[in-house]
Structure formats: C-alpha cells, structure tokens
C-alpha positions as CSV (number, residue, x, y, z in Angstrom):
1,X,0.0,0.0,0.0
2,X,1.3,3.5,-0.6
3,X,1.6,5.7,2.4
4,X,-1.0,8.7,2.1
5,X,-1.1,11.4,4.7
6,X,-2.6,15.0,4.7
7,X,-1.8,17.7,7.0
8,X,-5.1,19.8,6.2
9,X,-3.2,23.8,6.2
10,X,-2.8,26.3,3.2
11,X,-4.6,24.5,0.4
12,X,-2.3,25.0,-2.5
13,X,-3.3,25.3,-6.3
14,X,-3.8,22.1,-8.1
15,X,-0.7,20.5,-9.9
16,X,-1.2,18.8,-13.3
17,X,-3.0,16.0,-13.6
18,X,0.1,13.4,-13.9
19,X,1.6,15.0,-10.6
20,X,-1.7,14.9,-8.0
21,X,0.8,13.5,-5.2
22,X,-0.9,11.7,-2.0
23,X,0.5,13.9,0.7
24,X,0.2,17.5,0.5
25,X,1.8,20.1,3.2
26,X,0.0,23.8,2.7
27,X,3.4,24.9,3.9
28,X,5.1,23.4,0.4
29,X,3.5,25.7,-1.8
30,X,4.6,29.0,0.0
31,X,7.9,28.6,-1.1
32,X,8.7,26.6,-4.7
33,X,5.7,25.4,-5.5
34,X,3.6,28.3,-5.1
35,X,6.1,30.8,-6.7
36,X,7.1,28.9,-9.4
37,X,5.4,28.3,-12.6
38,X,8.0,25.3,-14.1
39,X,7.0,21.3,-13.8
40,X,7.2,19.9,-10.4
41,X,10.6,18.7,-9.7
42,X,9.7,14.7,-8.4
43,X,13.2,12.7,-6.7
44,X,12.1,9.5,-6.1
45,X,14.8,7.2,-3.9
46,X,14.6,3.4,-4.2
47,X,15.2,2.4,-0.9
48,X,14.3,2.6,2.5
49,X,17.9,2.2,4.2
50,X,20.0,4.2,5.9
51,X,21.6,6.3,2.4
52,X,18.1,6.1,1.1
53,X,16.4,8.2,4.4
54,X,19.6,10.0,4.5
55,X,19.0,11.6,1.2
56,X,15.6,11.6,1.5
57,X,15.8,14.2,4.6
58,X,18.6,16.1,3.2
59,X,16.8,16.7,0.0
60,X,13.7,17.7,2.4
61,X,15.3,20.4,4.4
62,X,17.6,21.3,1.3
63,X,14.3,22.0,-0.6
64,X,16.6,19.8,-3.4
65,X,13.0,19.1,-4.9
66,X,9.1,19.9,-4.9
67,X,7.9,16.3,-4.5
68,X,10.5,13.5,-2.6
69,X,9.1,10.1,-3.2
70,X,11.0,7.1,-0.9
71,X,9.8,2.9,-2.3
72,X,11.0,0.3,-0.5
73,X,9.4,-3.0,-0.9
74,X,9.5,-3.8,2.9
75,X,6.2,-2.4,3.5
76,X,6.3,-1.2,7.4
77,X,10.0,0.1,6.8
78,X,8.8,2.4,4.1
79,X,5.5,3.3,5.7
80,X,7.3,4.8,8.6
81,X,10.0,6.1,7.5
82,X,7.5,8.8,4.9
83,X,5.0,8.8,8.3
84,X,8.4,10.2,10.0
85,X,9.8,12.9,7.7
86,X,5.8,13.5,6.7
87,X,5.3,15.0,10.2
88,X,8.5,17.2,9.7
89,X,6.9,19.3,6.5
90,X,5.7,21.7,8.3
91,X,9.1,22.9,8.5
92,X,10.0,22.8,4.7
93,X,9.0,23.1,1.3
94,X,8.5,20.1,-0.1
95,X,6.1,17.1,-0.3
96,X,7.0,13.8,0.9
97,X,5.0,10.5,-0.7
98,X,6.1,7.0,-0.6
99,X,5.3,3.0,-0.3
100,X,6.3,-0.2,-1.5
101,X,4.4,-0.1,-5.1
102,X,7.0,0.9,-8.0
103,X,4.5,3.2,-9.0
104,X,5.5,6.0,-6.1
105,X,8.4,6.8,-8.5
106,X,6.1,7.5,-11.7
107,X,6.8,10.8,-13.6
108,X,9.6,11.5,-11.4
109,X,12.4,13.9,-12.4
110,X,15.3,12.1,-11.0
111,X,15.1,8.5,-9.8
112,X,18.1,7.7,-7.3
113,X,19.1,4.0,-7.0
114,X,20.0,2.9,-3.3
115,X,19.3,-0.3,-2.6
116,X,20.7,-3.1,-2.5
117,X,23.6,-5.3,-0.7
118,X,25.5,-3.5,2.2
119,X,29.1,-2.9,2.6
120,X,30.4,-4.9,5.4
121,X,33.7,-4.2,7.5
122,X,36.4,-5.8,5.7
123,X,34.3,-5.6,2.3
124,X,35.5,-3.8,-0.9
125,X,32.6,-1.8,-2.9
126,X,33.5,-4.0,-5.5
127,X,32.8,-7.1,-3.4
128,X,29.2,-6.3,-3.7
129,X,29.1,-6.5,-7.6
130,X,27.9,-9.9,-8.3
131,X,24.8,-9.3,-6.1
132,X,23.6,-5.7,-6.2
133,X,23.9,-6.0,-10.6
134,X,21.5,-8.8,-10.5
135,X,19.2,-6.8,-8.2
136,X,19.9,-3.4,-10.3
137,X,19.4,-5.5,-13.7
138,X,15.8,-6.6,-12.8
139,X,14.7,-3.4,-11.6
140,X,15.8,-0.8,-14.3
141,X,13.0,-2.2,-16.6
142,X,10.5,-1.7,-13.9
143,X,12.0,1.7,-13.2
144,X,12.4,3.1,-16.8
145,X,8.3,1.8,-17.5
146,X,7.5,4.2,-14.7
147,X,9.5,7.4,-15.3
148,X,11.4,6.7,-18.8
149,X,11.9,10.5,-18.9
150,X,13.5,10.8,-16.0
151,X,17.7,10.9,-15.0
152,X,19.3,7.9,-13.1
153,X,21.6,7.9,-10.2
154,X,23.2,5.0,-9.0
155,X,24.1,5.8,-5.1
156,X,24.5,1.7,-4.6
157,X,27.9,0.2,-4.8
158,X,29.8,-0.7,-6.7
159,X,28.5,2.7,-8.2
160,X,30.5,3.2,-11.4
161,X,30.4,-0.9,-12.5
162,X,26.1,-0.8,-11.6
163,X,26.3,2.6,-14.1
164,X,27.6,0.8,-16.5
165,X,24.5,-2.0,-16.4
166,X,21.8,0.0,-15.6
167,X,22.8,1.8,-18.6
168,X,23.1,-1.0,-20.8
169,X,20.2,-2.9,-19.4
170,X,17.8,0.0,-19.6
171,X,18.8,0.9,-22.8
172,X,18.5,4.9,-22.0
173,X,21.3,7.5,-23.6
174,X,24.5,7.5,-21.2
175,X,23.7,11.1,-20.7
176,X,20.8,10.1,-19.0
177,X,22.4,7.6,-16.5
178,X,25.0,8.2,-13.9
179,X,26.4,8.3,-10.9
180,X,27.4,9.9,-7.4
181,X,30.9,8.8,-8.0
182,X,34.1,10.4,-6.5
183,X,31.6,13.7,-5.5
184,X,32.0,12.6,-2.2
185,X,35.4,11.7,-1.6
186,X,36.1,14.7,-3.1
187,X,34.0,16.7,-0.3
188,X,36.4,14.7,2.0
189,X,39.0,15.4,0.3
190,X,38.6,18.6,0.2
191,X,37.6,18.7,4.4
192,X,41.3,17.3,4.7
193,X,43.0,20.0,2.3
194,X,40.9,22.9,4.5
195,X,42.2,21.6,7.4
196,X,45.5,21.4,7.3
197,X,45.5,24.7,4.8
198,X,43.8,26.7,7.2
199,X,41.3,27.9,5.1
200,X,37.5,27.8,4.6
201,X,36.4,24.8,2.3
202,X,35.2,26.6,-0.8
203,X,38.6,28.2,-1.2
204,X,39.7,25.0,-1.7
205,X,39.4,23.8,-5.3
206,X,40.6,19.6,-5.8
207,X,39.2,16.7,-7.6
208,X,39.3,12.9,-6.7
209,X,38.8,11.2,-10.1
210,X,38.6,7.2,-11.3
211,X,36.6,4.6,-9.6
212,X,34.7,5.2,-6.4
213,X,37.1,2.8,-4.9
214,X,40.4,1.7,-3.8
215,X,41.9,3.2,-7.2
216,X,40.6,6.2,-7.2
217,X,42.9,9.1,-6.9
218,X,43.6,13.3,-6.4
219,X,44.2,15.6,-9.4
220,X,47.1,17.6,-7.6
221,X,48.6,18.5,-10.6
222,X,45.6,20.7,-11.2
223,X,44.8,20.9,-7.3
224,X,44.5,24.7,-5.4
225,X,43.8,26.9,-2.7
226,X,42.1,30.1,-4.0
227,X,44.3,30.5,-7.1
228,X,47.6,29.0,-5.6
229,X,49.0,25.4,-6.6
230,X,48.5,23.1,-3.4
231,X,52.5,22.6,-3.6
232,X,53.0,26.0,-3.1
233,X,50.6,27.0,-0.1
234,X,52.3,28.4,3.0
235,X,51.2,28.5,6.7
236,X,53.5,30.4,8.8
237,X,56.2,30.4,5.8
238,X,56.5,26.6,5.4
239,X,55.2,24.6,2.7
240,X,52.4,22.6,3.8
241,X,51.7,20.1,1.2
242,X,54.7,17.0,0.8
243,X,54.7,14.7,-1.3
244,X,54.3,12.3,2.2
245,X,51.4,14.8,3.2
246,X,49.6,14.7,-0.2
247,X,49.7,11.1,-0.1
248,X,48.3,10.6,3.1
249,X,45.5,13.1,2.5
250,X,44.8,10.9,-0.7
251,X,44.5,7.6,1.4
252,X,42.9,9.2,4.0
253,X,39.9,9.7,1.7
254,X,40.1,7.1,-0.1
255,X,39.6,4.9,2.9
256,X,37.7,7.4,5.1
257,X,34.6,5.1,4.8
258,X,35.8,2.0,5.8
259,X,36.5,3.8,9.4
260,X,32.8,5.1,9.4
261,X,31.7,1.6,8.9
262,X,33.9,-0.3,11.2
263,X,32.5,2.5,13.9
264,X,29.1,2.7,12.6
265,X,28.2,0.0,10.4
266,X,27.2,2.2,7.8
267,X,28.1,5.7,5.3
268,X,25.0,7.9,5.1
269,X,24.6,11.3,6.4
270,X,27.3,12.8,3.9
271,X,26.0,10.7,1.3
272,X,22.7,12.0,2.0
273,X,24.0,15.3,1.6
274,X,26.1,14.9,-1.4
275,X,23.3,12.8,-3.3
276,X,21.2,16.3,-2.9
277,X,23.0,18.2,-3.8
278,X,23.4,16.3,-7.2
279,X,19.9,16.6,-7.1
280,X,20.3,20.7,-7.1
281,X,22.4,20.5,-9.8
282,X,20.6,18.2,-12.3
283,X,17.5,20.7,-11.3
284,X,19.0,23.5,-11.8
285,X,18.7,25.8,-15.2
286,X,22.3,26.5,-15.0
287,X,24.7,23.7,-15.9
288,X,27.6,22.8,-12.4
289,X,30.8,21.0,-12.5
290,X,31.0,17.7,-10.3
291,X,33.2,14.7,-10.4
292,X,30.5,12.0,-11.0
293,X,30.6,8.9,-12.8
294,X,29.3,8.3,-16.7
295,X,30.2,6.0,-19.2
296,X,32.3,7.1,-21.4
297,X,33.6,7.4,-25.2
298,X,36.7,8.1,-26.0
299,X,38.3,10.2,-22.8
300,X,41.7,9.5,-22.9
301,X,41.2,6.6,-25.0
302,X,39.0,5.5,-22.6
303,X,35.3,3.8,-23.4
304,X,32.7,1.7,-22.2
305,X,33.4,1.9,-18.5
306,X,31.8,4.3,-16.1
307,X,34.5,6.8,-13.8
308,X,34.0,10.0,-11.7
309,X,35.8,12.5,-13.8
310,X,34.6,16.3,-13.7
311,X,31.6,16.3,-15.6
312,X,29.6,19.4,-16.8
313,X,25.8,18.6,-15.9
314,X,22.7,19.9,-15.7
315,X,18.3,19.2,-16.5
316,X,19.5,16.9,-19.7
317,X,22.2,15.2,-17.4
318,X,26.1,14.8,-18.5
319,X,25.9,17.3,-20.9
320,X,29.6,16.9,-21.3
321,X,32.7,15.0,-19.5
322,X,35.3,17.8,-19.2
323,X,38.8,17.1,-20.5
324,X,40.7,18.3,-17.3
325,X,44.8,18.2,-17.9
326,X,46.0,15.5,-16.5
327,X,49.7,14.6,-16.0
328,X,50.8,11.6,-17.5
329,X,51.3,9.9,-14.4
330,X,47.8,10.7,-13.5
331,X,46.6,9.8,-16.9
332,X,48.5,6.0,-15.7
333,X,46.2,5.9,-12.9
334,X,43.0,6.6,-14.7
335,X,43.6,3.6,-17.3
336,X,44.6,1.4,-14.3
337,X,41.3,2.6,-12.6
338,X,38.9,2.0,-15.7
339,X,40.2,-1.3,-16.3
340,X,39.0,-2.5,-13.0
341,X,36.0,-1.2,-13.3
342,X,36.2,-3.2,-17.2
343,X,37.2,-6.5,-15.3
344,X,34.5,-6.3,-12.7
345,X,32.1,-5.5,-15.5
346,X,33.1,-8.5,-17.2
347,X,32.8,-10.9,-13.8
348,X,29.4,-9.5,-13.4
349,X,28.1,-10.9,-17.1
350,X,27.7,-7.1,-18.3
C-alpha cells in the first residue's frame, strides 16, 4: 500500500494531472511550489535504508525538490519512515509521498538508486558487484516503465560498474544515466585539504577522479587553494603540502569510509548530503561541475566503463565529461582505474 497522509493547512493550487501526489503540506506551496510556474521537480529514492532516508531528509530540508518520493518493498520500513519525515513538512517546502508499489516513483524527475547489498567491514565496494547487478538488472526495466523520462543515479555500490548496467540494461542515452561517483570523496577530500591549509572549504578547489574505490585518486597536478597550486601553499612560511602529506591526504579519503563503517556499520549522512545536492544540480537551469561517474567514449582513450571524472551537468544530465589536464602519471592511474571497473564489468556478465 502506498503511504498517504494530509496535513489539512494552506490548500495550495492544483498541480497537473500526472503530478496529484498523495501527501500535500499547505506549507510546500509558499515557497517553490507556489512561486514557481515550471513542472514539479519529483526525486524519487529506491530504498528505504540508511543512504536512502539519508537523502531523503537532506533533500527535504535542502528543498533539493518539490515532491521527494521514498519505495522500499519492505512495507512497514517504508511506511514509517514517509510517516516520520511526513510529520516534519511543516518545517520545509516540499512534499513527501512514498510506499512499496513501484508506482510511487512515476513521472519523477530524477530516480536515485539505493538499494541493494551493504558494505560490510572488511568488504570492498566492488565485493558487492555480483549481487547488487542482478538486483539493479531486474529493476531498471520496472523503473524506466514508470519514469522513462527521467535521470538515473546509482548511489549503490559498486557505483561506477552498476552505471555501466543500468545503462546497458535499460537501454537509455548514457547522458541520462550516472552516478554519485568520487563527488563525495572529493567533499572529503577537500575537508582534509581545508584543514590542514587553514582555510574555509570553498577556497579549496581539488578533484578525486577514477573509480569510487580503492583506485581512485587526487588531481594535484591541477589541485589549489584560491588560485595558488597546493604545492605551493604556505602557513606560517612553510610549505604545507609533501609529497608524504599529499599522499596521506589521498588515502585518508580514499579509505575514510571504511573507518565510518567499522564505527558505525554504515556511510550515510554525507551521502545523504552529497546525493542532494546532485539533485540541485541536475535541477538546476544553470549547468555545475562535479566529479561524477558516466560512461564514457573516448576520454583519454577511454570507453565503455563508467569513472568520476569532472563532468559538466545539468536538467539533460552529463551534458559533457570535461577534459581536465591531466599529467601523465595521472593519466596512468586513470587507465589502471577503468580497467578494474572493465574486469569487474566483465565478472558481473555485463
């Protein structure tokens, strides 16, 4: 059964026939919905887990979209988790809807895949291919019935090799499938970086690139602090950024969330927050830069596998994968990266 609940305020005006959502908070439509004349925005998230929530309530109290939709096909788990951030509307600008009928993501904007197997201590992300690409492969179809128009993001692991099949088993343009990638190992990257520089995080300007893995790795040969090369930033009049310091800030990302998990059992809240703001950006009229994961044609020789590189997207999705300079080192890495993602691929039957 899909969840339906009302909190009887503000009525708001009607929304187009295809888009007459179940729950309806007066308080949504004094913000976006009531001031805007453009198609309601609709993110639906498959899954009722910990990312899945996670996102859902970032997205909520980001106002990411008009409409969030959470299905789960455990029916009391998705019933109360809407039920909980349902009561919370009141404080935002968005409508929440949800249940376990594949329906609840109809006519959505942006479908965001995250369900599936979970990363256990001592697991890989690529450990979980075999069984999150069969779950992925006979959902897409489902999926792409309900909202064929819409943009899909793969938040499950291993995220770049289950881009690669959804894209292949759905059939849809690669522009119109992706993934959250390296956007957030870059965000922890870039945490690290602020730290130790001193600075506030936006002045920092880095990029973690290749597999949402154990072979991804930094750009520092294009990294910065406000306009000055990382290798060169000073606190106090010493160089701050070795060789031996870069390298441990790039392993320290890399494997920042197998600490989280070993402590917690799970990554989610910075997930939550990174998978939204995705959501802000594929929403958006303006196109953004992120470094999330496509497949790809041709980059540096490169085709047919799916890596976080920094991608220029925007309503229509990867609009275009931007050919950052890379040095040929770097360049190294990235073939060593894609053709794990290729091998994996392969194991999977994709």
């Amino acid at each position: 059964m899909e969840a339906r609940y009302r909190v009887p305020t503000v009525r708001a005006p009607p929304l187009p026939a295809a888009h007459l959502f179940p729950f309806r908070c007066g308080t949504a439509y004094r913000g976006t919905m009531r001031t805007s004349t453009r198609h309601p925005s609709k993110l639906s998230i498959v899954g009722a887990g910990a990312v899945g929530t996670s996102l859902a309530y970032a997205a909520l109290i980001r106002d990411s979209a008009q409409v969030v939709a959470l299905y789960d096909i455990a029916t009391k788990k998705v019933d109360a988790e809407v039920k909980d951030l349902a009561h919370g509307t009141q404080f935002t600008n968005s409508v929440v809807m949800g249940g376990d009928d594949i329906s609840v993501v109809k006519d959505s904007s942006i479908v965001i895949m995250t369900a599936g197997a979970k990363q256990k201590p001592g697991q890989t992300r690529l450990d979980l291919a075999a069984t999150n690409a069969k779950i992925l492969a006979s959902m897409m179809p489902q999926l792409v019935e309900q909202a064929p128009e819409a943009l899909y993001v793969l938040v499950t692991n291993p995220c770049d090799v289950l881009t690669v099949v959804a894209q292949k088993v759905s059939g849809l343009p690669t522009a119109q499938v992706l993934s959250t990638g390296t956007l957030l190992d870059t965000s922890r990257l870039r945490y690290l970086i602020a730290r130790r520089a001193q600075v506030a995080q936006p002045n920092v300007h880095s990029m973690i690139v290749g597999e949402h893995g154990d072979s991804e790795f930094p750009l520092w040969s294009s990294a910065t602090i406000s306009s000055v090369p990382i290798r060169d930033w000073t606190v106090a009049g010493e160089r701050v950024f070795t060789q031996q310091v870069l390298d441990e800030l790039a392993h320290e990302a890399a494997f920042a969330a197998y600490e989280v998990i070993e402590g917690k059992g799970a990554t989610n809240y910075a997930i939550g927050l990174a998978g939204a703001r995705l959501v802000e950006a594929l929403l958006s009229p303006t196109r953004s830069v992120l470094p999330v994961s496509s497949v790809l044609d041709g980059y540096y020789d490169i085709s047919g596998v799916a890596l976080s590189l920094p991608t220029l997207v925007s309503k229509h999705g990867v609009d275009r994968v931007v050919e950052a300079p890379m040095s040929a080192d770097e360049v190294s890495l990235l073939h060593a990266s894609a053709e794990r993602i290729r091998e994996t691929v392969a194991s999977v039957g994709f």
